[in-house]
PDB file of N, CA, C, O and CB in Angstrom:
ATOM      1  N   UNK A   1       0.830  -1.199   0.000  1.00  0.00           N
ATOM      2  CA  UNK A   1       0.000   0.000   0.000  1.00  0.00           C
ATOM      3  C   UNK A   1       0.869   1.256   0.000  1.00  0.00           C
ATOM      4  O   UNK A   1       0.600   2.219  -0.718  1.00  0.00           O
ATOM      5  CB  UNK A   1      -0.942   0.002   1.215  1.00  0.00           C
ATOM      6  N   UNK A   2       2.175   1.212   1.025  1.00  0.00           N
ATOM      7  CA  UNK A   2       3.108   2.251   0.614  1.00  0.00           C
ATOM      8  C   UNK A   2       3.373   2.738  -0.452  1.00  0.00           C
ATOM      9  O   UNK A   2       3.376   3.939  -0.719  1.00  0.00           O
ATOM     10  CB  UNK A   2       4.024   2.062   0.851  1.00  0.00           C
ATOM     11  N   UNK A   3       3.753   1.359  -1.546  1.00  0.00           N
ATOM     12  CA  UNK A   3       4.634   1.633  -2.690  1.00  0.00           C
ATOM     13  C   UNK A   3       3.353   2.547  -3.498  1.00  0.00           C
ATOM     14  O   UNK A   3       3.546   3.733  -3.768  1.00  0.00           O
ATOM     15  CB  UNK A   3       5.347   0.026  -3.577  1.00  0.00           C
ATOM     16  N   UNK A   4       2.542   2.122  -3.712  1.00  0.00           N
ATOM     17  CA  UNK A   4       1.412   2.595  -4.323  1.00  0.00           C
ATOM     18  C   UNK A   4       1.095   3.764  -4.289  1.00  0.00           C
ATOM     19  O   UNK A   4       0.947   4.490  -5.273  1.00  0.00           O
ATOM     20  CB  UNK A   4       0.517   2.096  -4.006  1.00  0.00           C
ATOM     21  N   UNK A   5       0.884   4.224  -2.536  1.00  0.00           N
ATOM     22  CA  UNK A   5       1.010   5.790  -2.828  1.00  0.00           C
ATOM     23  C   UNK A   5       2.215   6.608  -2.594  1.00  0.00           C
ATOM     24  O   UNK A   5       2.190   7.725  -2.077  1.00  0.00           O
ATOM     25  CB  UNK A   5       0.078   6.460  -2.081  1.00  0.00           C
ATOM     26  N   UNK A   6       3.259   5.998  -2.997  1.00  0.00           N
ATOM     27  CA  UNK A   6       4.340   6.779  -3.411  1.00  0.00           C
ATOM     28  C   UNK A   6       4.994   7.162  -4.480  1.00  0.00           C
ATOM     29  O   UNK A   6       5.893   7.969  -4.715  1.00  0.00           O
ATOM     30  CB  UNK A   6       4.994   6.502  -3.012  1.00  0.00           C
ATOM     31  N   UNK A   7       4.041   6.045  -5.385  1.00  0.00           N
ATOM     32  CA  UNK A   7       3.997   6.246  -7.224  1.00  0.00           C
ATOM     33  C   UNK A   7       3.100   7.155  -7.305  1.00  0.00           C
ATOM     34  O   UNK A   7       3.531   8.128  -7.923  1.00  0.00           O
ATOM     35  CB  UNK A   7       3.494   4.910  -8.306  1.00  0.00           C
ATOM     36  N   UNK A   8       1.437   7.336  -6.757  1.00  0.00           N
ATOM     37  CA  UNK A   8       0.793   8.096  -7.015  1.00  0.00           C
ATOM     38  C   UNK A   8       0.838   9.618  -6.882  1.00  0.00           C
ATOM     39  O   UNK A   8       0.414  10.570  -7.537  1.00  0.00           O
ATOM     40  CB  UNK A   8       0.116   7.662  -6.643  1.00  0.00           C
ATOM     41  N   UNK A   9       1.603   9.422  -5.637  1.00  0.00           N
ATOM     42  CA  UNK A   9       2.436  11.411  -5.108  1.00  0.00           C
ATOM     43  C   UNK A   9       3.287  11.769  -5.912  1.00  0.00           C
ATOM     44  O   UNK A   9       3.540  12.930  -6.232  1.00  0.00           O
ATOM     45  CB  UNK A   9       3.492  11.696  -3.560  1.00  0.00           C
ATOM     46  N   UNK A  10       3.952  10.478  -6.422  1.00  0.00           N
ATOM     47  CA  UNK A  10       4.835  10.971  -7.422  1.00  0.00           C
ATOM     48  C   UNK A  10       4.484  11.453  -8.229  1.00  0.00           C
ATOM     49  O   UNK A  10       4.664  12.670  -8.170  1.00  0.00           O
ATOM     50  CB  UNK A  10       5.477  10.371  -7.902  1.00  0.00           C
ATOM     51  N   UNK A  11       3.746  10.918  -9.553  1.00  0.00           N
ATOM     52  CA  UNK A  11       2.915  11.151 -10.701  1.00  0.00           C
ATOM     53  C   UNK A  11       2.207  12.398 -10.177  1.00  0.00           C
ATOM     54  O   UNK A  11       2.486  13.407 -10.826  1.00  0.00           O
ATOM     55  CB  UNK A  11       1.919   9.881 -11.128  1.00  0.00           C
ATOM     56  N   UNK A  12       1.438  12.560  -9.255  1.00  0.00           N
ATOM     57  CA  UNK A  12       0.699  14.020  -9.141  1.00  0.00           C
ATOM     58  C   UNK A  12       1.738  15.320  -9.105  1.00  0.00           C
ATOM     59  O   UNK A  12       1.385  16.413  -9.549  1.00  0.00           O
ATOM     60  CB  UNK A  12      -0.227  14.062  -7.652  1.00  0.00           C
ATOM     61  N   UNK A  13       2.842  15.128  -8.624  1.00  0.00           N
ATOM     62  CA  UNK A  13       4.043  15.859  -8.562  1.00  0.00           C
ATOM     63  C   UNK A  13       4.829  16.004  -9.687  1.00  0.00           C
ATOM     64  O   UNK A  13       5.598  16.952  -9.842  1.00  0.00           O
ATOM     65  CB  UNK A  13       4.785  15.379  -7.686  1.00  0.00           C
ATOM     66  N   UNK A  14       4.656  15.018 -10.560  1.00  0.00           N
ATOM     67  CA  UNK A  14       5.063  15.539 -12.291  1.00  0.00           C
ATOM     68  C   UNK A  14       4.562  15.983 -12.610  1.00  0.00           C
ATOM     69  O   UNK A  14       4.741  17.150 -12.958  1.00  0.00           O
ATOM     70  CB  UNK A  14       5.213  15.015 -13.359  1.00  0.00           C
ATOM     71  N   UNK A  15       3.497  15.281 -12.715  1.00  0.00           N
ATOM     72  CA  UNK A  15       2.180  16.273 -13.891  1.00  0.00           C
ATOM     73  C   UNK A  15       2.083  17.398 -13.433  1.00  0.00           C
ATOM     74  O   UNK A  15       2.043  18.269 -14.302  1.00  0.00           O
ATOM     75  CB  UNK A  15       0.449  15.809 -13.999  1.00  0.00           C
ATOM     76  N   UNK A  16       2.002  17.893 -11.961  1.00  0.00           N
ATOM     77  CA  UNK A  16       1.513  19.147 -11.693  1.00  0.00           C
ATOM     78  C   UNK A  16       2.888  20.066 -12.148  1.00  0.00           C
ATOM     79  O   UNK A  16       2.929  21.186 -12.659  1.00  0.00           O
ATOM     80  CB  UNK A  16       0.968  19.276 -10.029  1.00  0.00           C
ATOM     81  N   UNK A  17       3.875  19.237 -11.797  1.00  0.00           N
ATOM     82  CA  UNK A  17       5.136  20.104 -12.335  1.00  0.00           C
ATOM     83  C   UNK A  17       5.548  19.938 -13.954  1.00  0.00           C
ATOM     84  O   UNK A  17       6.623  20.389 -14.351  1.00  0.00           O
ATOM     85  CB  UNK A  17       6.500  19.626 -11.435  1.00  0.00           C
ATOM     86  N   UNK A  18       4.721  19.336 -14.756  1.00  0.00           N
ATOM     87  CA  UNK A  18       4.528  19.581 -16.288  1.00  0.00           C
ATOM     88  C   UNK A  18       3.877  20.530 -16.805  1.00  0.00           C
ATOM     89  O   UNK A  18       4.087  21.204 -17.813  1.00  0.00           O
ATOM     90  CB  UNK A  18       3.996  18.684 -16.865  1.00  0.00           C
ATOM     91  N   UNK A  19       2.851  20.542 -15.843  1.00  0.00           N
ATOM     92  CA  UNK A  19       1.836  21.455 -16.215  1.00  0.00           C
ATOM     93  C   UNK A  19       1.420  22.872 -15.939  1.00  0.00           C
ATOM     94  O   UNK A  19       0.521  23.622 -16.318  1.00  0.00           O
ATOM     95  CB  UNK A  19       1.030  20.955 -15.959  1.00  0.00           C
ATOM     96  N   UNK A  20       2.825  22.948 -14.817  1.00  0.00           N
ATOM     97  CA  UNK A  20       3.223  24.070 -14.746  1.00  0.00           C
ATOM     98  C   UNK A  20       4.075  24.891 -15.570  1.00  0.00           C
ATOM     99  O   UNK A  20       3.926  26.106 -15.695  1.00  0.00           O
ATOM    100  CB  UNK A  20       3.561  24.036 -13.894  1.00  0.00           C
ATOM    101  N   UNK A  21       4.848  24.299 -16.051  1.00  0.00           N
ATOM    102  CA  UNK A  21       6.212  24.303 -16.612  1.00  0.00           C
ATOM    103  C   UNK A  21       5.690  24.702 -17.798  1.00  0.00           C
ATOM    104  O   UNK A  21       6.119  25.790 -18.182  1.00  0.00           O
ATOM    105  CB  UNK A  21       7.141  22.976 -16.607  1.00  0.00           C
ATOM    106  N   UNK A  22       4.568  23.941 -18.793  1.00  0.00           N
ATOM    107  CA  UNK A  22       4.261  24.145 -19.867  1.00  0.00           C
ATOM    108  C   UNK A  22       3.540  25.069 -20.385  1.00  0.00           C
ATOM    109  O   UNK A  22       3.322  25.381 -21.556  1.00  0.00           O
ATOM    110  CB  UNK A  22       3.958  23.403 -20.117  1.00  0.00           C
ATOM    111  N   UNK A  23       2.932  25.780 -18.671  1.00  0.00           N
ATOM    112  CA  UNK A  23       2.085  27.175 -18.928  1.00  0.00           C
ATOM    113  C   UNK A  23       2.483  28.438 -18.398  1.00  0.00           C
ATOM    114  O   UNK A  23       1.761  29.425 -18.254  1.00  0.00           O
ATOM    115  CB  UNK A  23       0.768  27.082 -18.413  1.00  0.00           C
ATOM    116  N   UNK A  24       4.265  28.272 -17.990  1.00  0.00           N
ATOM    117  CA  UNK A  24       5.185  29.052 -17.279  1.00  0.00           C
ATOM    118  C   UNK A  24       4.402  30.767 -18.068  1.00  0.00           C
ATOM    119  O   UNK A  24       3.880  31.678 -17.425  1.00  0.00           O
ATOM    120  CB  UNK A  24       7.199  28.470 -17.725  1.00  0.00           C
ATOM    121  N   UNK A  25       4.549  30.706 -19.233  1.00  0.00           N
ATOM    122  CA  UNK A  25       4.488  31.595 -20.199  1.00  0.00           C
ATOM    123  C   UNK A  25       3.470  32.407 -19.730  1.00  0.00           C
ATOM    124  O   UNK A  25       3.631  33.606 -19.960  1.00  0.00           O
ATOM    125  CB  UNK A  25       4.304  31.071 -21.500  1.00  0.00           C
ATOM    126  N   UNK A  26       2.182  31.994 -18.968  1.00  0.00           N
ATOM    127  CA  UNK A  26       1.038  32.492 -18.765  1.00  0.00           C
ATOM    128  C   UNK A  26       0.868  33.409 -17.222  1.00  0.00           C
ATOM    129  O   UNK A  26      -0.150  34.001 -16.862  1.00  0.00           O
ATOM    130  CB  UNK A  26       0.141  31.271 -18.921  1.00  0.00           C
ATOM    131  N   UNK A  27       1.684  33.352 -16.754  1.00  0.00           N
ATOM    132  CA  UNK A  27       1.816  33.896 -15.185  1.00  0.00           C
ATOM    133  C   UNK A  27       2.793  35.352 -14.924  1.00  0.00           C
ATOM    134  O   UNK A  27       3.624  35.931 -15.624  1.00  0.00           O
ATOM    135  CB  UNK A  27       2.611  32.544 -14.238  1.00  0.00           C
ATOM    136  N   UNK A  28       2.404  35.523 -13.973  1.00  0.00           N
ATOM    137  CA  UNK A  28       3.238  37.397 -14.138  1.00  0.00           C
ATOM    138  C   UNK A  28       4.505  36.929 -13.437  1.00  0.00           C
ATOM    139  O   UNK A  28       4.886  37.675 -12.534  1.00  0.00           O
ATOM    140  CB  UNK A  28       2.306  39.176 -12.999  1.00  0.00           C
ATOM    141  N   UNK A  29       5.345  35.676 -13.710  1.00  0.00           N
ATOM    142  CA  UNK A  29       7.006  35.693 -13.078  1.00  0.00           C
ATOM    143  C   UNK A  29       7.557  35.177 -14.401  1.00  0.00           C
ATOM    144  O   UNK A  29       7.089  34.224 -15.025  1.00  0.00           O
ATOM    145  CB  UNK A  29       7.476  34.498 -11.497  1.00  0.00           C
ATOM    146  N   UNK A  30       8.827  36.072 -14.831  1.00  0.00           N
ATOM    147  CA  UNK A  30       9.513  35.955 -15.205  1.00  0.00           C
ATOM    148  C   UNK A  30      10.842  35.103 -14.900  1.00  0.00           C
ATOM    149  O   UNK A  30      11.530  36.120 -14.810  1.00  0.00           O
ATOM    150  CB  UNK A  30       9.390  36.760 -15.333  1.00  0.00           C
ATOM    151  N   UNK A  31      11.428  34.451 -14.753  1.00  0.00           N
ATOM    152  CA  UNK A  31      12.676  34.223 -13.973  1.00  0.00           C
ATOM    153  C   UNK A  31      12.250  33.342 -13.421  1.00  0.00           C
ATOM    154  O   UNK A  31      11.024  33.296 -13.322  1.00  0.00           O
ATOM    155  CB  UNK A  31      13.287  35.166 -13.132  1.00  0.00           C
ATOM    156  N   UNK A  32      13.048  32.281 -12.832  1.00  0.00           N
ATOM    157  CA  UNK A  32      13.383  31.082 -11.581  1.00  0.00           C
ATOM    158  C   UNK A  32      12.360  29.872 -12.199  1.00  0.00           C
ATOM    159  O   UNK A  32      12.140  28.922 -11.448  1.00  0.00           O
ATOM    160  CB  UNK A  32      12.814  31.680  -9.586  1.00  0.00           C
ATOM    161  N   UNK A  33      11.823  29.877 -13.343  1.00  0.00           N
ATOM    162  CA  UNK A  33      11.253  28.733 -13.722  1.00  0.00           C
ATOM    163  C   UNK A  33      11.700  27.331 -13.337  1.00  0.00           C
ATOM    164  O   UNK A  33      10.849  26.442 -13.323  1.00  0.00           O
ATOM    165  CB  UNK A  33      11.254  28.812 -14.907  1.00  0.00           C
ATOM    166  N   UNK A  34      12.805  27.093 -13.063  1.00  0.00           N
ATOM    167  CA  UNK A  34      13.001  25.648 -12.799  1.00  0.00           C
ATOM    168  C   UNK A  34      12.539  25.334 -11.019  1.00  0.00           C
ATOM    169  O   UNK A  34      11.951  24.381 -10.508  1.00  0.00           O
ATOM    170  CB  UNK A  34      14.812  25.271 -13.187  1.00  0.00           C
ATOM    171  N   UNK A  35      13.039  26.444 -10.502  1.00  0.00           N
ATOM    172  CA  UNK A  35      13.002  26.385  -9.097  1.00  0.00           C
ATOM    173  C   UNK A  35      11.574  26.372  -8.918  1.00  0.00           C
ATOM    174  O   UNK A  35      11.137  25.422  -8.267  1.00  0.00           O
ATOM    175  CB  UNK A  35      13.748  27.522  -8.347  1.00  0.00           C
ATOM    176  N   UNK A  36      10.377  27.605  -9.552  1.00  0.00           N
ATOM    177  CA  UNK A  36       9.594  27.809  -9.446  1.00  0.00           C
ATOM    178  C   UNK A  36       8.511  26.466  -9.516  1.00  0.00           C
ATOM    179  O   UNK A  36       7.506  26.288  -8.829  1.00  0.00           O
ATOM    180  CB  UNK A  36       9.660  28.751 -10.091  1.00  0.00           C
ATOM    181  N   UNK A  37       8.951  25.793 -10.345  1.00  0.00           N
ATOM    182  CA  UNK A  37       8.123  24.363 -10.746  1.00  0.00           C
ATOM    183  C   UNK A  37       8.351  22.844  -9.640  1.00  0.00           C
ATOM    184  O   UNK A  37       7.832  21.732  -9.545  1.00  0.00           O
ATOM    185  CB  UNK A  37       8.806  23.892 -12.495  1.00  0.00           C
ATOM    186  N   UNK A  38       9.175  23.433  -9.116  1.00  0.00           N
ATOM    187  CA  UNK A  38      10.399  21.962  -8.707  1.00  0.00           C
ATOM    188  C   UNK A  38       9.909  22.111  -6.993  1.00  0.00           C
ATOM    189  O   UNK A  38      10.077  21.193  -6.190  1.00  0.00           O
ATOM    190  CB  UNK A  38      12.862  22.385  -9.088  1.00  0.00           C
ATOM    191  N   UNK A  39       9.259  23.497  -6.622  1.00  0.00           N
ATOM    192  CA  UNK A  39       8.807  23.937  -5.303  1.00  0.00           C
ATOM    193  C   UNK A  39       7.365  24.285  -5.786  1.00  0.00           C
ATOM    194  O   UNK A  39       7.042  25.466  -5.659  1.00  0.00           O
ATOM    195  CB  UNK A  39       9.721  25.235  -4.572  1.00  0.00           C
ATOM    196  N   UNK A  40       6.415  23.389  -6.343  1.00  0.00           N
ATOM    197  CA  UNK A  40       4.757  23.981  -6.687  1.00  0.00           C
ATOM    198  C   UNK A  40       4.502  23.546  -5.345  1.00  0.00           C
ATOM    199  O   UNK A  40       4.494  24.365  -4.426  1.00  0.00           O
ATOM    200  CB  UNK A  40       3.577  23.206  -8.117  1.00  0.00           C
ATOM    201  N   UNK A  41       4.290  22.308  -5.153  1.00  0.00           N
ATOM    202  CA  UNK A  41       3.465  22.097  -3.741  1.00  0.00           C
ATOM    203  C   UNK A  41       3.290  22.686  -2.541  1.00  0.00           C
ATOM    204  O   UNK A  41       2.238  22.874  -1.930  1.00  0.00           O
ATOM    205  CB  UNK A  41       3.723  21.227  -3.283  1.00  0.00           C
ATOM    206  N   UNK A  42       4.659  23.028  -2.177  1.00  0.00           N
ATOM    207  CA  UNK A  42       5.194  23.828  -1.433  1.00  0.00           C
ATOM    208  C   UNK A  42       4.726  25.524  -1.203  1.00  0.00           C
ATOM    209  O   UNK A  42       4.386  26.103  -0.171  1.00  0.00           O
ATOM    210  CB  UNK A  42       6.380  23.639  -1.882  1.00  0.00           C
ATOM    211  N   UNK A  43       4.854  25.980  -2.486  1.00  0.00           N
ATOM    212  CA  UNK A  43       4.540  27.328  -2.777  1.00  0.00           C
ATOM    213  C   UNK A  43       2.860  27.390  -2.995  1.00  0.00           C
ATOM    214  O   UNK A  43       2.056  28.244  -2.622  1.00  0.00           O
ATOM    215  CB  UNK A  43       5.431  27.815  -4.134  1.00  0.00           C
ATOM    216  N   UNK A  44       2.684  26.265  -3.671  1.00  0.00           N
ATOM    217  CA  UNK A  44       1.171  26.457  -3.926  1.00  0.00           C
ATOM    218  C   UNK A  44       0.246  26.382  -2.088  1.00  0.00           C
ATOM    219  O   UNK A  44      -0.655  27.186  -1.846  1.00  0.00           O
ATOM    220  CB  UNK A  44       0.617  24.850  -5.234  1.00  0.00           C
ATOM    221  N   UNK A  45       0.530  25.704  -1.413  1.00  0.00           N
ATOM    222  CA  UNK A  45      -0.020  25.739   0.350  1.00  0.00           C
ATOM    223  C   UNK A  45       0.382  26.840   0.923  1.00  0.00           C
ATOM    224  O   UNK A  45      -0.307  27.499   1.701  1.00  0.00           O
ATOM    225  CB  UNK A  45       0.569  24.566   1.403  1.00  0.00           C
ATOM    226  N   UNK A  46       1.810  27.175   0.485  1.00  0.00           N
ATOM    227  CA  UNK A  46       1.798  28.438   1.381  1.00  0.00           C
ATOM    228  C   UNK A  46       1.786  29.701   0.668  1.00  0.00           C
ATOM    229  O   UNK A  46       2.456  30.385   1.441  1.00  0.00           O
ATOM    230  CB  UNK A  46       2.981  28.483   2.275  1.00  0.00           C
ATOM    231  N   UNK A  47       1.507  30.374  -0.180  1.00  0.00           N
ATOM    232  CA  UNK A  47       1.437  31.397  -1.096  1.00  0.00           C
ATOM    233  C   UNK A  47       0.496  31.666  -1.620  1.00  0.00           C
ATOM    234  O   UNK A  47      -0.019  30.647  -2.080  1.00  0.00           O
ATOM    235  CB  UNK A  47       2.076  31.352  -1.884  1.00  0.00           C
ATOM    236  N   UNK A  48      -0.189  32.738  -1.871  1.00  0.00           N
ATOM    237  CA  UNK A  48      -1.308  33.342  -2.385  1.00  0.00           C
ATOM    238  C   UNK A  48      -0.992  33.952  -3.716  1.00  0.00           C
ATOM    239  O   UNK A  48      -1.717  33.948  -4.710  1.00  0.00           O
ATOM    240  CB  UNK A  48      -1.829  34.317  -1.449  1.00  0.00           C
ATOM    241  N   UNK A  49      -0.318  34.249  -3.643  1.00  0.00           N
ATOM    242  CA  UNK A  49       0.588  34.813  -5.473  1.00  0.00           C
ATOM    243  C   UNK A  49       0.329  33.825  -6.247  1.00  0.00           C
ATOM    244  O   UNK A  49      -0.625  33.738  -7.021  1.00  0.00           O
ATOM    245  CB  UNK A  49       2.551  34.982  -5.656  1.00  0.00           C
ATOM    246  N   UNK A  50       1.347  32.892  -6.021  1.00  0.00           N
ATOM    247  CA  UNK A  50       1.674  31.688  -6.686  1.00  0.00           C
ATOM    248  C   UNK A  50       0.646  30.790  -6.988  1.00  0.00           C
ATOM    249  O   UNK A  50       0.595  30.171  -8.051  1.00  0.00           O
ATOM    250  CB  UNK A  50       2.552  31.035  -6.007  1.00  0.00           C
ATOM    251  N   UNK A  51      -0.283  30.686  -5.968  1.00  0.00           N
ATOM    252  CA  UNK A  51      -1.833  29.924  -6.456  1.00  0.00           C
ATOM    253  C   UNK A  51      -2.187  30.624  -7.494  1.00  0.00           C
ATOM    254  O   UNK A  51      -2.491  30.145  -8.587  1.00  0.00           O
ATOM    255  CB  UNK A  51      -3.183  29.950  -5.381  1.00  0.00           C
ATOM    256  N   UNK A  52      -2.165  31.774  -7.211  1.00  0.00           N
ATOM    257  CA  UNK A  52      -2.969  32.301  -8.421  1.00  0.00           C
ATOM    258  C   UNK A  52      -2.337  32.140  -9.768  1.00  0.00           C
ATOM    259  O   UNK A  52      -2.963  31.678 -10.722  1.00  0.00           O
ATOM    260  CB  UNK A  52      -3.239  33.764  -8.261  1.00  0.00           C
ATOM    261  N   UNK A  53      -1.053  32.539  -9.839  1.00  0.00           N
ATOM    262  CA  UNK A  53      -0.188  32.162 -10.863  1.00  0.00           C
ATOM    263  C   UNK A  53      -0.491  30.657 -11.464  1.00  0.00           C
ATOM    264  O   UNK A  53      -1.070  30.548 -12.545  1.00  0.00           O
ATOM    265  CB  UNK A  53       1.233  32.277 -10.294  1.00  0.00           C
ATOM    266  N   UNK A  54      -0.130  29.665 -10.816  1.00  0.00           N
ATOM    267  CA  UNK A  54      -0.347  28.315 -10.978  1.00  0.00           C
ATOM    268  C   UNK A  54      -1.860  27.941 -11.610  1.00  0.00           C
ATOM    269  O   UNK A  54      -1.974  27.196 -12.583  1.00  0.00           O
ATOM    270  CB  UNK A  54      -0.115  27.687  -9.584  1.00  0.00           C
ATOM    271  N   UNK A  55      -2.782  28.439 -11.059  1.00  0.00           N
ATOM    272  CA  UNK A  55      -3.986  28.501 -11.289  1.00  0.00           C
ATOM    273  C   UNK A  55      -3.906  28.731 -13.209  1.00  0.00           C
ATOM    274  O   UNK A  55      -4.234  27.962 -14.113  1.00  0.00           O
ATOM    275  CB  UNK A  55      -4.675  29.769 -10.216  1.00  0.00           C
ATOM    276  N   UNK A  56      -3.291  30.210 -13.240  1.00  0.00           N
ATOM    277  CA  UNK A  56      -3.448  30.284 -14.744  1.00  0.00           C
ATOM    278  C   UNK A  56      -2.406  29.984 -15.846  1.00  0.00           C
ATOM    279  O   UNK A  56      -2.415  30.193 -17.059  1.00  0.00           O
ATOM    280  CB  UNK A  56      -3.791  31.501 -14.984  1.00  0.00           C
ATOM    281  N   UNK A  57      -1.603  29.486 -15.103  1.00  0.00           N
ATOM    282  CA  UNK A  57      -0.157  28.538 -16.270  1.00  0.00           C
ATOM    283  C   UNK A  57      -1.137  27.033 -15.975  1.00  0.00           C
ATOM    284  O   UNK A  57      -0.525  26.026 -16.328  1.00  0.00           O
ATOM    285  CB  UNK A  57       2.380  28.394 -15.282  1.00  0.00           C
ATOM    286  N   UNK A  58      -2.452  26.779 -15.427  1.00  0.00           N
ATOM    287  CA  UNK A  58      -3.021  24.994 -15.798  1.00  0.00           C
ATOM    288  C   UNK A  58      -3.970  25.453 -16.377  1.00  0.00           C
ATOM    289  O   UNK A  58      -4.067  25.009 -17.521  1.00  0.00           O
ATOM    290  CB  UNK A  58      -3.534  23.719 -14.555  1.00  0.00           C
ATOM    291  N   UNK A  59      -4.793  26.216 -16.070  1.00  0.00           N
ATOM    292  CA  UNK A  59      -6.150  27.079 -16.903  1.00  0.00           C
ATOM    293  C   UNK A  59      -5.820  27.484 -17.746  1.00  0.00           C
ATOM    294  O   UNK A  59      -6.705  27.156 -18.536  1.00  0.00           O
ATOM    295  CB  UNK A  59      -6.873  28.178 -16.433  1.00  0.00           C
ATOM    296  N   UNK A  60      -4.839  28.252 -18.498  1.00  0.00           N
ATOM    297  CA  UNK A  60      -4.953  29.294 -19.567  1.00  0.00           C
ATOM    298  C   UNK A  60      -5.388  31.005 -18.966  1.00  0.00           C
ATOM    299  O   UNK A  60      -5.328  32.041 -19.629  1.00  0.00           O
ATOM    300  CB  UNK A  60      -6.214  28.651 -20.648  1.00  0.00           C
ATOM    301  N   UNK A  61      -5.783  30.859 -17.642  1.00  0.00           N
ATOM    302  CA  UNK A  61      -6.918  32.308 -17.702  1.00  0.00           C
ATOM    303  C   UNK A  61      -6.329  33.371 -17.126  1.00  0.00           C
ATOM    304  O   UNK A  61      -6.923  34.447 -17.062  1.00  0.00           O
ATOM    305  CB  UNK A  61      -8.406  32.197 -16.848  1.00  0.00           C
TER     306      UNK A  61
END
């Protein structure tokens, strides 16, 4: 049951960091893209900017 959800955190932790990455273009930060993607989870719980940002590099909006 471990292994299982430690593939699944994983996979949610790519994709979300693909899908960040791939809509970098859409958010008001310029700069630190790798860092910025590589710390979503993190930034996304504790940050109010960055949700929002994140929000529209997966939305488009």
């Amino acid at each position: 049951m471990g292994e299982l959800l430690t593939i699944v955190a994983l996979g949610v932790y790519l994709v979300g960091g693909w899908r960040f990455w791939s809509g970098f273009n859409r958010t008001n930060f310029t700069d630190k893209k790798a860092f910025l993607t590589l710390m979503w989870p993190i930034l996304l719980v504790s940050n109010q900017s960055y949700r929002k940002n994140f929000s529209k590099a997966l939305k488009g909006s």
